[in-house]
C-alpha positions, 0 to 999 in steps of 0.5 A: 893946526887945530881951531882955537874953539870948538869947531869941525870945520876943515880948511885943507890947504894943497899948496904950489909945487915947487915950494917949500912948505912953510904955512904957519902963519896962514894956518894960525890965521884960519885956526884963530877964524875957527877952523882945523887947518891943515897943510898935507905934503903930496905923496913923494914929497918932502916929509911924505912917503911914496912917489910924486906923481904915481897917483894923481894929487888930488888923491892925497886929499881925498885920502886925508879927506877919508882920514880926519873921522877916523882919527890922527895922532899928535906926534910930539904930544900922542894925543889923537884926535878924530874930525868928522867935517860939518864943513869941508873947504879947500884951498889950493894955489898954483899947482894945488889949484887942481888938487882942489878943483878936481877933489870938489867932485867929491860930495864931502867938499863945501866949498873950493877957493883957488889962486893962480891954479893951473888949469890946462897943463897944456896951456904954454907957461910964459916963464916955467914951462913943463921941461924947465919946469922938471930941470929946475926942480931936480937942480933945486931940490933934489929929493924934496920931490922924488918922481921918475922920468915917466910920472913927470911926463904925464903932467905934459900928457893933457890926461893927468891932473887936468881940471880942464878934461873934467868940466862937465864933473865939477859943480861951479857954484862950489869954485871961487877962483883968483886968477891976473891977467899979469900971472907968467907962471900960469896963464889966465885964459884958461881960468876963464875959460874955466869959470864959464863953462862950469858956472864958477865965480872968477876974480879975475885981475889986470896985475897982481902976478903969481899968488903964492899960498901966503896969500890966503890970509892976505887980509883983502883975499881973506875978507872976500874968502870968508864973505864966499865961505858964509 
């Protein structure tokens, strides 16, 4: 969604994983905040081509990231644009939580915000560990996420996508991190081990539970966001 005045400042959004990409509202939010706000889909993944996992997601936004200067095209309109960043955020939640840390190596990015992001694929999942985790979304989905047997199992491997493996790499002044201490779906303790040992600013919670992508624009969220962006 593209910002509502001249601007070439880009928020990216990598949203959870399983999830139906429905973000508009909290594009239109950004937008109106004057960013370019974007919502990609991860290779293999519903509108997008190639296969889930075959490369590490955090791929897909740099390879978005390398895209916006050289231009994109609107698809119902044909009109293109072309961005070349003043600013470079990310934003990810859950499982887009590594997208963005791990990207933030990158030396375009400004700033990384995260929800609930997974931080150690190792750390057990009180209520979606990894094998119910891969049942549930071929039942579910189906083809939202087209990935082999041997891809799924890398997120178990500890190796692959793995913010935790890649401490000394991130710069911790870049990371605001919301994380509950009430969260099932991902556990806390790995965040805060996280912050420490990378200097990144952690607002950790007693309750709250699993931040979905919504959140972003919650207006206490947001507010707190926008005082970390400036």
């Amino acid at each position: 969604m593209p910002p509502v005045r001249p601007s070439s400042d880009v928020i990216l959004f990598s949203s959870g994983m399983p999830s139906v990409p429905k973000l508009a509202d909290t594009l239109a939010f950004y937008a109106k905040k004057g960013f370019w706000a974007f919502h990609p889909r991860y290779r293999g993944s519903w509108e997008s081509d190639g296969s889930f996992l075959k490369k590490s997601p955090e791929r897909d936004i740099v390879d978005i990231i390398n895209q916006l200067p050289k231009g994109f095209r609107d698809i119902l309109s044909g009109k293109r644009y072309a961005v070349t960043p003043r600013k470079l955020y990310l934003f990810g939640c859950s499982f887009g939580g590594p997208a963005a840390l791990l990207a933030s190596r990158d030396a375009r990015v400004s700033k990384v915000v995260a929800l609930s992001p997974v931080i150690d694929w190792q750390a057990p999942s009180e209520d979606e560990p990894l094998d119910w985790l891969i049942g549930y979304i071929r039942a579910a989905y189906g083809n939202g996420y087209r990935v082999t047997d041997a891809d799924w199992k890398k997120l178990g491997s500890g190796k692959f996508y793995n913010p935790i493996r890649h401490m000394k790499e991130i710069d911790g002044k870049k990371l605001l991190i919301f994380q509950s201490k009430d969260d099932r779906s991902v556990p806390w303790e790995p965040a805060k081990r996280f912050a420490e040992a990378t200097g990144a600013k952690l607002v950790l919670k007693e309750a709250g539970g699993h931040a979905h992508s919504g959140m972003f624009s919650d207006p206490l969220i947001a507010r707190r966001i926008m005082r970390f962006l400036r």
